[in-house]
GUTORFI-431122 format. One record per residue (C-alpha): residue in one letter; x, y, z. Coordinates in steps of 0.02 Angstrom, whole numbers, always signed. Layout:
BEGIN
{"A" {X Y Z}}
...
//
This chain:
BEGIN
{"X" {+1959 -3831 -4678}}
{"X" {+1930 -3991 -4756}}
{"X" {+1988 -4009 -4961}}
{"X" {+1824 -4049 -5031}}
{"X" {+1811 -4121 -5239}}
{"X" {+1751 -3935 -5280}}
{"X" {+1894 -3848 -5152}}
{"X" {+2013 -3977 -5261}}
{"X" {+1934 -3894 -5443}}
{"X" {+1931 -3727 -5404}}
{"X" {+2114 -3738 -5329}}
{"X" {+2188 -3826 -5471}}
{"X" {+2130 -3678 -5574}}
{"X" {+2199 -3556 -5450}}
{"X" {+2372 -3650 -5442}}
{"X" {+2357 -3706 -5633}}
{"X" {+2362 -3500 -5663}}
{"X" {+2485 -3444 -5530}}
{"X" {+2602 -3580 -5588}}
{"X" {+2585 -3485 -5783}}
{"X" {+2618 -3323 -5702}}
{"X" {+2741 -3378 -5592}}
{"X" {+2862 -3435 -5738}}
{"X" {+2831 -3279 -5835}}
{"X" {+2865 -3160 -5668}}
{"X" {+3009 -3288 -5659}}
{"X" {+3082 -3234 -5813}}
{"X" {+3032 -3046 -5790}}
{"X" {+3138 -3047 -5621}}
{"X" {+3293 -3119 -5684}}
{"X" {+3290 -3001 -5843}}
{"X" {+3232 -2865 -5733}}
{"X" {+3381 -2925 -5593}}
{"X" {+3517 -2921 -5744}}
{"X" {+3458 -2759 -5804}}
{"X" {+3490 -2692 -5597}}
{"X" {+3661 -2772 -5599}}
{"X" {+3705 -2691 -5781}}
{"X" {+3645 -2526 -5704}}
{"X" {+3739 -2550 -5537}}
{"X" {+3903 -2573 -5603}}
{"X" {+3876 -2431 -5718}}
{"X" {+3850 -2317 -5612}}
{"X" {+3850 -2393 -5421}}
{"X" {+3771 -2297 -5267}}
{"X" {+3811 -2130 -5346}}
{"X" {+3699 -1960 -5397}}
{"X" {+3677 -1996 -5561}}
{"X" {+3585 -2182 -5508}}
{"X" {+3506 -2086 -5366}}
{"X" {+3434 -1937 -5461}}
{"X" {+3367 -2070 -5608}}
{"X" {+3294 -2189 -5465}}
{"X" {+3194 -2029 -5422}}
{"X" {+3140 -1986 -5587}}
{"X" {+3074 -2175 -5628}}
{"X" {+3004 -2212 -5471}}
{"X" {+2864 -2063 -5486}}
{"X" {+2799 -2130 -5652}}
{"X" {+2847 -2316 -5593}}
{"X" {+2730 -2277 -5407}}
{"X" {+2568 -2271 -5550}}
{"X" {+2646 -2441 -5629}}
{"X" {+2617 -2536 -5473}}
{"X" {+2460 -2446 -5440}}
{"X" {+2394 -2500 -5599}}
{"X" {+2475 -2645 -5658}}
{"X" {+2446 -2723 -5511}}
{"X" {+2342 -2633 -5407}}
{"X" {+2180 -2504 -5446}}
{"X" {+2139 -2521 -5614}}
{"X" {+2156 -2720 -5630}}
{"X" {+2047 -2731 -5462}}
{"X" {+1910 -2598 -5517}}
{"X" {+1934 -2643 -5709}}
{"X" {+1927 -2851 -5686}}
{"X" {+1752 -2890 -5599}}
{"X" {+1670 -2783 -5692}}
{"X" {+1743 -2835 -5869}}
{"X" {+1716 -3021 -5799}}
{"X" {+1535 -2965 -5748}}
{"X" {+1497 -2891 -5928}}
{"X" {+1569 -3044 -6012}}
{"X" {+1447 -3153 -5897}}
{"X" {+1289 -3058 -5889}}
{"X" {+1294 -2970 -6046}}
{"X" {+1333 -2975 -6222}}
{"X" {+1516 -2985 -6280}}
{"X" {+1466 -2815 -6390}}
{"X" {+1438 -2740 -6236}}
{"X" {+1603 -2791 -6152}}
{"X" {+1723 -2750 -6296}}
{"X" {+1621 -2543 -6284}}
{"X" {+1642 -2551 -6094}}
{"X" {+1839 -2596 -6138}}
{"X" {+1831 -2441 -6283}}
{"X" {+1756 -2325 -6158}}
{"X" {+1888 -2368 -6003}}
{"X" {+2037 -2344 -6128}}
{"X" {+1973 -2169 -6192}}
{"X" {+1960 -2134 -6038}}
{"X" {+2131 -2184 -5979}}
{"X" {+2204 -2092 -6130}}
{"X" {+2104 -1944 -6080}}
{"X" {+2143 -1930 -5889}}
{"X" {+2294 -2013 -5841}}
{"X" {+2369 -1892 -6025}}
{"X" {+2312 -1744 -5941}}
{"X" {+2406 -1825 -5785}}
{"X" {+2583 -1851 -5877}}
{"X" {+2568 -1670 -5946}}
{"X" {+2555 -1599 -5772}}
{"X" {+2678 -1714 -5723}}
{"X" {+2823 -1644 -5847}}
{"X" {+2758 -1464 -5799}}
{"X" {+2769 -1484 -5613}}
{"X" {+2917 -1613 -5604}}
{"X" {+3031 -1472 -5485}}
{"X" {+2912 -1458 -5379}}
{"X" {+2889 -1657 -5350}}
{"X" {+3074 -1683 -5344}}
{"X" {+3087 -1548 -5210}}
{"X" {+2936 -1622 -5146}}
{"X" {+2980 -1804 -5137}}
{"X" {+3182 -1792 -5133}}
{"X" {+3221 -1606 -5045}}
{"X" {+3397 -1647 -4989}}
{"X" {+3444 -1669 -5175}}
{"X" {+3451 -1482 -5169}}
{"X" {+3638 -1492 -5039}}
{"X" {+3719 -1572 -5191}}
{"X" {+3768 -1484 -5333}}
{"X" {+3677 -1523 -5502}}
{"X" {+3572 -1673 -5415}}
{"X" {+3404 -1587 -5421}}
{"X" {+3411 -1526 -5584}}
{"X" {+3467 -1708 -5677}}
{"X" {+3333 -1773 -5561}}
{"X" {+3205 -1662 -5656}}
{"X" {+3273 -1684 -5814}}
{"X" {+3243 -1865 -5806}}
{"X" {+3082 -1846 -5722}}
{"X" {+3019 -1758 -5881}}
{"X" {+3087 -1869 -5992}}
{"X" {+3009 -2046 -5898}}
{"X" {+2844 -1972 -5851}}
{"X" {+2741 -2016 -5997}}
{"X" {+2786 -2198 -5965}}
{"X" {+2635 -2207 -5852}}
{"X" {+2525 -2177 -5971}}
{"X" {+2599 -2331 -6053}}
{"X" {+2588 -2424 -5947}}
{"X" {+2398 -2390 -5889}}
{"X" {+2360 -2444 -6061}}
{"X" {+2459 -2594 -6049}}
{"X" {+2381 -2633 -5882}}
{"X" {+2217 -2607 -5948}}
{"X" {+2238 -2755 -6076}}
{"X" {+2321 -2864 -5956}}
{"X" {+2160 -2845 -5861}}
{"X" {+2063 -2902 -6023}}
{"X" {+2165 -3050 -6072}}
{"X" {+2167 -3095 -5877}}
{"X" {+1985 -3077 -5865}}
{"X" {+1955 -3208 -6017}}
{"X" {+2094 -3328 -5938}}
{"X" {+2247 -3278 -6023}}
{"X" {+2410 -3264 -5920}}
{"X" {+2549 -3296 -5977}}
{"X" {+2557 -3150 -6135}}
{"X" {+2528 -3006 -5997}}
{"X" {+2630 -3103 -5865}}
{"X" {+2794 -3090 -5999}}
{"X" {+2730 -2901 -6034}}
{"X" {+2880 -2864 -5898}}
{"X" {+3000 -2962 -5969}}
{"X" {+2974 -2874 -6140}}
{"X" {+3000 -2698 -6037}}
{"X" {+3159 -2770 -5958}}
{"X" {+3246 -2825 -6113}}
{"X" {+3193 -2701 -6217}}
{"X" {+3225 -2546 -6098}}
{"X" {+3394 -2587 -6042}}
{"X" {+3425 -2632 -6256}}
{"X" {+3367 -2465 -6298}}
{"X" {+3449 -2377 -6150}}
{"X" {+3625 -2452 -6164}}
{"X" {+3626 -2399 -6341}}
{"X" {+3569 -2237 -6325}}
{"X" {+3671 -2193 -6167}}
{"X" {+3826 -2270 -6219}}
{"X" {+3835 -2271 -6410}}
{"X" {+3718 -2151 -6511}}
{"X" {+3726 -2032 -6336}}
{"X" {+3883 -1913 -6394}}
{"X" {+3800 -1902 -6567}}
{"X" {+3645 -1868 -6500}}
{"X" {+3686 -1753 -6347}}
{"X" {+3636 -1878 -6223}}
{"X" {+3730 -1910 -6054}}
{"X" {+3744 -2110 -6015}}
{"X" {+3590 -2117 -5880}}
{"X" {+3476 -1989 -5995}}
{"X" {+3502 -2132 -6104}}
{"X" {+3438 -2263 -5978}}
{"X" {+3292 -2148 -5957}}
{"X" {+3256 -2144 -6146}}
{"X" {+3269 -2331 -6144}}
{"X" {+3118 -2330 -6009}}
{"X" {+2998 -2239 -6119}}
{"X" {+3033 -2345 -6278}}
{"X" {+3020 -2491 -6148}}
{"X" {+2850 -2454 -6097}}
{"X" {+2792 -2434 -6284}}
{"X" {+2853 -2614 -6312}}
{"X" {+2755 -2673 -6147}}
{"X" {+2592 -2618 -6228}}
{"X" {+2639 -2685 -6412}}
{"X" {+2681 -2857 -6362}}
{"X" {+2513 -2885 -6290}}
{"X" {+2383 -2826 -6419}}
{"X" {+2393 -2954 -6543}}
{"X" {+2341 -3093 -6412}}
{"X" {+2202 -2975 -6366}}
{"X" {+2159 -2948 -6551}}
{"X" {+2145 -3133 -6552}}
{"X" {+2021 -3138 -6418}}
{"X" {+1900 -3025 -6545}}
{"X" {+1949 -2869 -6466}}
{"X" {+1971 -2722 -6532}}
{"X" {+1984 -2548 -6409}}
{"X" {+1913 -2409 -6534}}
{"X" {+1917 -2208 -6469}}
{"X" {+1726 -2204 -6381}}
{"X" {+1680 -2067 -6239}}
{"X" {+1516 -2097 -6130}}
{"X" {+1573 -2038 -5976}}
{"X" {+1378 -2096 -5925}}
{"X" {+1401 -2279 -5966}}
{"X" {+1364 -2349 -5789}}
{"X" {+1508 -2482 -5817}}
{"X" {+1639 -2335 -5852}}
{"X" {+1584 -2243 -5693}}
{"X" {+1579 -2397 -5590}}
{"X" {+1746 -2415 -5627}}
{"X" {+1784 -2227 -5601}}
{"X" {+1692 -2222 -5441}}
{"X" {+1821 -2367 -5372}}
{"X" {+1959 -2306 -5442}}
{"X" {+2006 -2164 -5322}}
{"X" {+1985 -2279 -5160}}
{"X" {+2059 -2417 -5260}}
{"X" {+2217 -2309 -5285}}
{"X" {+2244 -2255 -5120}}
{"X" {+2162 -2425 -5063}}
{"X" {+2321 -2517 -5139}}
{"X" {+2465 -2380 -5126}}
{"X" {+2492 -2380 -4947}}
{"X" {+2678 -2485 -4999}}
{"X" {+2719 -2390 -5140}}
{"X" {+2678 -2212 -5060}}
{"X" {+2766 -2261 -4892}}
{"X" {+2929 -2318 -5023}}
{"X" {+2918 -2165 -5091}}
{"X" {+2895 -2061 -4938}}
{"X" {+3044 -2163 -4864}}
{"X" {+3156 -2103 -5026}}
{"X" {+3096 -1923 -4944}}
{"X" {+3185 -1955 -4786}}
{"X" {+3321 -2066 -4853}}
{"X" {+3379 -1907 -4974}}
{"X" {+3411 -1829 -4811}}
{"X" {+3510 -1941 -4731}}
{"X" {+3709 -1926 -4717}}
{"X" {+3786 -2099 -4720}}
{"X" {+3976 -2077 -4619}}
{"X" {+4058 -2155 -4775}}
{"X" {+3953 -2111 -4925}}
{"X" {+3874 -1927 -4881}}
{"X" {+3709 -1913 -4946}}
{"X" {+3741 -2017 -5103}}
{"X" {+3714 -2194 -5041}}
{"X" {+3542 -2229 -4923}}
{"X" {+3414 -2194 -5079}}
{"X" {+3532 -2354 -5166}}
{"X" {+3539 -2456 -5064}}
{"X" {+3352 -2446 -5010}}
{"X" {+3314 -2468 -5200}}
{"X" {+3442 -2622 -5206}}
{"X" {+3377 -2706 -5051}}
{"X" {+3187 -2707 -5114}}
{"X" {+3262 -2758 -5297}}
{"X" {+3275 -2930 -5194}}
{"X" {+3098 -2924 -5121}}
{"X" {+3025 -2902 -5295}}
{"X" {+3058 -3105 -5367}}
{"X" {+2976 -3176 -5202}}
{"X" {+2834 -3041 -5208}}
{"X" {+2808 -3049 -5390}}
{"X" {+2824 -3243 -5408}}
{"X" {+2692 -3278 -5272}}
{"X" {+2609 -3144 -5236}}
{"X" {+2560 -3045 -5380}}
{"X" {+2536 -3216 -5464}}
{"X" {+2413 -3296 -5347}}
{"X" {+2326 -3142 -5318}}
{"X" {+2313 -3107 -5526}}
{"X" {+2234 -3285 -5536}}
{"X" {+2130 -3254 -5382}}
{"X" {+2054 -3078 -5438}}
{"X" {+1969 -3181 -5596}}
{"X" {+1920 -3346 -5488}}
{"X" {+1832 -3239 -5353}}
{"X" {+1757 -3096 -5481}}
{"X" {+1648 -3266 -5547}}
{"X" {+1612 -3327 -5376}}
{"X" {+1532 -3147 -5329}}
{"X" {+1454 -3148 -5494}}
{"X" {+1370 -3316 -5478}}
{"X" {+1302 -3278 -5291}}
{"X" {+1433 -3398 -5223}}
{"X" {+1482 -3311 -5070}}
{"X" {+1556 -3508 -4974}}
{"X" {+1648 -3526 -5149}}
{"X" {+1729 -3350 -5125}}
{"X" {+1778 -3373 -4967}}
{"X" {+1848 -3541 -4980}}
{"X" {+1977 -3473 -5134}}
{"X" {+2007 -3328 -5053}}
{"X" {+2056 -3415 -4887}}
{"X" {+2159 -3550 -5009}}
{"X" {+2230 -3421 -5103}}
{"X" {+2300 -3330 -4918}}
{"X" {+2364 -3490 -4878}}
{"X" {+2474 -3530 -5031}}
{"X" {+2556 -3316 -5011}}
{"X" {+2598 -3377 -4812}}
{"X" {+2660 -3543 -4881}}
{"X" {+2780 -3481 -5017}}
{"X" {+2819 -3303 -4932}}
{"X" {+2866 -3358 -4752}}
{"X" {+3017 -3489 -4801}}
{"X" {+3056 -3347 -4949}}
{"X" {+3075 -3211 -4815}}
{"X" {+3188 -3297 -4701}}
{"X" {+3305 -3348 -4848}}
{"X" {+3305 -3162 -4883}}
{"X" {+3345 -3108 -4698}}
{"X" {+3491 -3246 -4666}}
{"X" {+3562 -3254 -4859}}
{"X" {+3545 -3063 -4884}}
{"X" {+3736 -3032 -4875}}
{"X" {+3789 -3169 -5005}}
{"X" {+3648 -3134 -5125}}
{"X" {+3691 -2943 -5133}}
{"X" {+3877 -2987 -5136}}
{"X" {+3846 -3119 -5277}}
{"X" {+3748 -3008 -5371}}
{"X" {+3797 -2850 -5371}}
{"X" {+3975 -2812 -5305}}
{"X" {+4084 -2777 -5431}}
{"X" {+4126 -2626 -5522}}
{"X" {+4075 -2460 -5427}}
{"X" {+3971 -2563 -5296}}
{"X" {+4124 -2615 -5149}}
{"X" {+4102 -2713 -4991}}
{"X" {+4031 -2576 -4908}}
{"X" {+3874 -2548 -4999}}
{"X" {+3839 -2756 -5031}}
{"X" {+3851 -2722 -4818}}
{"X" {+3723 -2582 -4796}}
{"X" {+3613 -2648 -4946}}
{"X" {+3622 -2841 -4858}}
{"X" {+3550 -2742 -4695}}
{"X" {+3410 -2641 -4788}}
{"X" {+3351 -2810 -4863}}
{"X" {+3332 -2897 -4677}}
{"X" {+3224 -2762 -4604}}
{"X" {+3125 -2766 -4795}}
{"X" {+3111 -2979 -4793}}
{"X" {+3019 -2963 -4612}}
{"X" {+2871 -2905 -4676}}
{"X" {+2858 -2984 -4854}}
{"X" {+2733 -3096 -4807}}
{"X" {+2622 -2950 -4773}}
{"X" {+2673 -2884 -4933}}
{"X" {+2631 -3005 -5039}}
{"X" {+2452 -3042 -4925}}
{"X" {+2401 -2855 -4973}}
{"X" {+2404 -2911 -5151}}
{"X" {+2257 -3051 -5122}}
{"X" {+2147 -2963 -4993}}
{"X" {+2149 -2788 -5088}}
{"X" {+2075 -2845 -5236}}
{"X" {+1945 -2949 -5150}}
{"X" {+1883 -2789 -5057}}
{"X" {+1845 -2718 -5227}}
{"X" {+1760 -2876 -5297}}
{"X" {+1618 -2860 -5128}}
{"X" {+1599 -2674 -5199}}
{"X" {+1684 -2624 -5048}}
{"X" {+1800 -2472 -5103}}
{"X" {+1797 -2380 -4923}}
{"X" {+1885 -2507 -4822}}
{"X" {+2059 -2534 -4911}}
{"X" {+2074 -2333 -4937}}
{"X" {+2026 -2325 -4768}}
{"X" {+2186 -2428 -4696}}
{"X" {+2272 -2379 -4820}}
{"X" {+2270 -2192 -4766}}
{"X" {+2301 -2259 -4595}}
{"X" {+2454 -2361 -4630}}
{"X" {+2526 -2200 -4723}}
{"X" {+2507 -2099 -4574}}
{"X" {+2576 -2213 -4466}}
{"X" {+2730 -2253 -4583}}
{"X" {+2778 -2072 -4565}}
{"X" {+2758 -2057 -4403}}
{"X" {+2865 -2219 -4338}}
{"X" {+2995 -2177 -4477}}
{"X" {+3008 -1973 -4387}}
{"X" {+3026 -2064 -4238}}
{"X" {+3144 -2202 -4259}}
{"X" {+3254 -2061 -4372}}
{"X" {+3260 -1949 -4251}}
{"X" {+3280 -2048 -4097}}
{"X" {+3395 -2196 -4158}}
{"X" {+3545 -2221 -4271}}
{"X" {+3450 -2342 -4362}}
{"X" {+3469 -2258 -4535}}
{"X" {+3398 -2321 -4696}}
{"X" {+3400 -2477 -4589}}
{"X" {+3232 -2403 -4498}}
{"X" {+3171 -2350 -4638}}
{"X" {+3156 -2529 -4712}}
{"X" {+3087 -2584 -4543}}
{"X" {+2964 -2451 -4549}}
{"X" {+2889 -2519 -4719}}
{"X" {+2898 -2682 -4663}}
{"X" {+2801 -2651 -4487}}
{"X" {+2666 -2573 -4583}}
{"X" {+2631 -2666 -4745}}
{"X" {+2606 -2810 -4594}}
{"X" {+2492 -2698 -4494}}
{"X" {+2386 -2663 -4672}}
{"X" {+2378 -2846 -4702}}
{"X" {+2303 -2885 -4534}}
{"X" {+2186 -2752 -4533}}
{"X" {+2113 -2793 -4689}}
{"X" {+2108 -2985 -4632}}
{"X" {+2017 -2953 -4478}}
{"X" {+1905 -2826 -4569}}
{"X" {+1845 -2959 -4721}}
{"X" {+1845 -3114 -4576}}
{"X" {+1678 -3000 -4525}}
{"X" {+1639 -2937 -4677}}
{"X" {+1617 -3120 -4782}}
{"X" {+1565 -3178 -4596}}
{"X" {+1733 -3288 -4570}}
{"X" {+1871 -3337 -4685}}
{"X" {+1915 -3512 -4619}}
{"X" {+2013 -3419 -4507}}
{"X" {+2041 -3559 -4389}}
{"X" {+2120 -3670 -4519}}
{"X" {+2222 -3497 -4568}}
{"X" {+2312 -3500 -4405}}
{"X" {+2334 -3685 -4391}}
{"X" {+2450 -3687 -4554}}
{"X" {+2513 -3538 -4501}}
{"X" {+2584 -3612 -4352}}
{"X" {+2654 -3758 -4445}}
{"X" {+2727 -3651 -4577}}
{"X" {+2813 -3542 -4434}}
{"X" {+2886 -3716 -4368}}
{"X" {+2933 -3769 -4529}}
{"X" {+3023 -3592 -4555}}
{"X" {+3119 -3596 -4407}}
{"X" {+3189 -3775 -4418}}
{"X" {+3225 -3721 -4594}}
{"X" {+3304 -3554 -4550}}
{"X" {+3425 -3654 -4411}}
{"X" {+3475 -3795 -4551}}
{"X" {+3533 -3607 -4700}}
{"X" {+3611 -3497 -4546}}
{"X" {+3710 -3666 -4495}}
{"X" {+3767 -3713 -4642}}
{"X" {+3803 -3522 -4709}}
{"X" {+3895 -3497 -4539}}
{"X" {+4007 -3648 -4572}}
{"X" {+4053 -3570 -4742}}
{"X" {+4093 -3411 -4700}}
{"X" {+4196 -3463 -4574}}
{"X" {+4321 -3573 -4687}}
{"X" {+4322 -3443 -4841}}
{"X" {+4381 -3269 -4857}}
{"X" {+4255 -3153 -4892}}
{"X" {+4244 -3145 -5102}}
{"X" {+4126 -3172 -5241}}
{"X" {+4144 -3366 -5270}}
{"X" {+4113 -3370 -5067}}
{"X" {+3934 -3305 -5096}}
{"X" {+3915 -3388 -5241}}
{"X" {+3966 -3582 -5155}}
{"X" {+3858 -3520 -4990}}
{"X" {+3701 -3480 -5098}}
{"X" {+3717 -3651 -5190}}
{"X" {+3734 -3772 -5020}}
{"X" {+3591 -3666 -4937}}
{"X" {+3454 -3633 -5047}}
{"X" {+3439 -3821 -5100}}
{"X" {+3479 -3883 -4913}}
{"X" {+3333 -3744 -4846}}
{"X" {+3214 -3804 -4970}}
{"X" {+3236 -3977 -4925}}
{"X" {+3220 -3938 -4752}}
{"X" {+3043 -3832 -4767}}
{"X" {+2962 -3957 -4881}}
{"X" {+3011 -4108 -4777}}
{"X" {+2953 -4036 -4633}}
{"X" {+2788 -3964 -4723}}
{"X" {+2734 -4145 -4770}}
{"X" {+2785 -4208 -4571}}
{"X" {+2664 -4083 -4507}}
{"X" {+2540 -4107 -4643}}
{"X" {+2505 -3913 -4704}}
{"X" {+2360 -3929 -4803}}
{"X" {+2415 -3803 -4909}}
{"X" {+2564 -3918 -4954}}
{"X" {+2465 -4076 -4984}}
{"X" {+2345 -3993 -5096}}
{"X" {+2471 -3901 -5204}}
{"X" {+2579 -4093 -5223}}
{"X" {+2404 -4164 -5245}}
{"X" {+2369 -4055 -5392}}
{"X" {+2529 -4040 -5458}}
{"X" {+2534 -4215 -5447}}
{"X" {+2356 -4231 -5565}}
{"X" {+2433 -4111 -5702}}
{"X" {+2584 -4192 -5733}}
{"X" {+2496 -4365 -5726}}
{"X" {+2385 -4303 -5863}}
{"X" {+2530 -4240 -5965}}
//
């Protein structure tokens, strides 16, 4: 695929935006990783963390969903298509109408949600039941963290508007704001106001979750009020834009939930399983620990690229542009594959000194930096995939295509459960298989969707695809020799301890990303060049 003087434009515009969201998701990891290692020495791999992982991850499965999955890729092309075919008056009612709408529904969803929250504990976590007074704190904080999706749906909703009109960084900080503020909020209602107010020290945490949320959806509105928009209450459940939008939100859900529903239905069999050293209070932890680590790498280049994709492609599709679509969305594929592959192999090699430099301490020993460190390997093989969901999803949605995501997304769910059954039941593989389960299928999602768009769009440059591809993987390996050498050397003439980790994270990371980008510009990835190229043109500007 040769890098044409338009390829050049619209990529600088692509990597101009992901490079904004990238520093904000930067920012949102680290707060979001310090707010993991407050929690984890408060209260390690123990019920209490296990029953409030339960109770946020419900609400938290719709955050993904809709922060970054069905309502910014049914919401965004047709806000962007409004804004360029019509009148702004009619975008800004379009906006009114979707936000009633989300008050309306996904309100009426929270309330059922604090009805019915037994049942989805028992539902989603039944061995909670074998230990005494699990299930019922598990409900408890259900009810108490459920309306945060409704929060959050709003939230997402103006992210969607302020990404639409080109502005990123505001809603790319939104999570940073929820990090900082939750864990502010929780800490002092959980451990100082708590005995006043009758609150147990994770209740607290839980509280700090909702008021978290609030702040998510505060700290965006004023940019949005400077774009000239204001969301009024409106209901027109005939305006064609509103039930566009409702008509691809269902598919879009399920379209884009296959890794959050298989997470979740993994937390199902992991609340079974009885680890030799921990009991039942330990796999659910660790799991949640392990994909802590997958979150920067994901979040950084993957939701980034594909947040200033969604936008670049909506106009393409709007304008009749179908070689211009292709061409970002191919571009786009090949920046995820360039920044995810070297990511996932520091994850699979480094794995035991990040968890150990991180998190041990406290109530979190040896032993569960050990099983946590194995989770993340079988979770890092298939982050590429991950993070390649994010791009092609959206673009389904874009091509009015709503069938064909929900379609292999319903497919990867089945299959999930039934390789996890098997590999439970017929190997000692643990939480360990469970990871590798998720992993094996987010990659199996990402390729079916490839192979279905390649004849869908009627090719996606595919060729070139697999040509970088290959040179990446070369790069990756050489790279992966150079860290595993050099961290093999180090443990080797250290005891095991905390300044270890630290002192093997700090030769390898710089000596691996040497490595890969040396060897990225000796085999000329294109992806690579173009990146330095306009990286190069920004800062020459500045």
């Amino acid at each position: 695929m040769a890098i044409t003087q338009s390829d050049t434009a619209h990529a600088e515009g692509v990597v101009r935006s992901s490079l904004v969201i990238s520093g904000a998701v930067l920012t949102s990891r680290v707060t979001g990783l310090v707010r993991e290692i407050v929690l984890a020495r408060l209260f390690g791999a123990s019920v209490a963390y296990d029953a409030f992982l339960l109770g946020f991850r419900l609400p938290n499965l719709t955050r993904d969903l809709f922060a970054e999955g069905a309502l910014s890729s049914a919401f965004v092309p047709t806000f962007t298509e409004y804004l360029a075919n019509k009148s702004r008056e009619e975008a800004v009612r379009l906006a009114s109408l979707v936000a009633t709408a989300i008050v309306w529904l996904v309100g009426l969803i929270c309330l059922l949600g604090v009805v019915f929250a037994p049942q989805m504990v028992r539902l989603f976590a039944p061995g909670f039941l074998l230990v005494p007074g699990k299930f019922e704190l598990a409900v408890s904080l259900t009810r108490i963290m459920f309306p945060f999706l409704l929060l959050v749906a709003l939230a997402a909703q103006v992210m969607g508007i302020l990404n639409a009109c080109n502005r990123f960084a505001v809603p790319a900080t939104a999570s940073t704001i929820f990090n900082i503020s939750s864990l502010g909020f929780g800490l002092a209602l959980g451990l100082w106001a708590g005995p006043w107010l009758g609150l147990s020290p994770i209740e607290g945490i839980a509280w700090g979750v909702l008021l978290g949320g609030a702040f998510q959806l505060l700290w965006q509105l004023p940019s949005m009020g400077s774009l000239g928009f204001r969301l009024r209450p409106a209901i027109d459940w005939n305006h064609p834009g509103l039930r566009h939008i409702l008509r691809l939100m269902g598919p879009a859900i399920l379209g884009g939930a296959a890794v959050q529903i298989n997470v979740l239905v993994n937390t199902n069999f992991a609340s079974q399983l009885v680890d030799a050293v921990r009991g039942p209070n330990g796999p659910v932890s660790w799991l949640s620990y392990a994909f802590r680590f997958m979150q920067l790498p994901l979040g950084l280049f993957g939701v980034a690229i594909a947040s200033a994709t969604l936008p670049a492609i909506s106009r393409s599709f709007a304008a009749d542009n179908l070689d211009e679509f292709r061409r970002t969305l191919a571009r786009s594929l090949g920046f995820v594959i360039l920044l995810t592959a070297p990511s996932s192999i520091g994850l699979a090699v480094l794995g035991q000194a990040m968890v150990g430099a991180i998190y041990q301490g406290g109530r979190f020993d040896a032993y569960d930096t050990h099983q946590t460190a194995v989770a993340l390997l079988c979770y890092s093989l298939g982050l590429p995939g991950y993070a390649a969901i994010k791009v092609l999803t959206p673009a389904f949605y874009t091509l009015r295509d709503s069938r064909t995501p929900m379609a292999v997304s319903l497919l990867s769910i089945a299959i999930n459960a039934a390789v996890a059954t098997l590999l439970l039941s017929h190997t000692s593989l643990g939480h360990a298989g469970l990871a590798l389960t998720t992993s094996f299928v987010a990659v199996f999602n990402f390729l079916s969707l490839f192979f279905v768009a390649r004849r869908r769009l009627g090719g996606i440059y595919g060729r070139a695809l697999a040509s970088s591809l290959a040179r990446i993987a070369l790069a990756c390996l050489a790279m992966g020799i150079v860290v595993a050498a050099i961290s093999h050397f180090i443990q080797g003439a250290m005891p095991s301890s905390r300044l270890r980790c630290l002192l093997e994270l700090a030769a390898c990371i710089p000596a691996g990303f040497f490595s890969f980008y040396s060897l990225c510009q000796r085999l000329a990835v294109p992806e690579m060049e173009l990146a330095r190229g306009v990286l190069a043109r920004r800062l020459s500007r500045r």
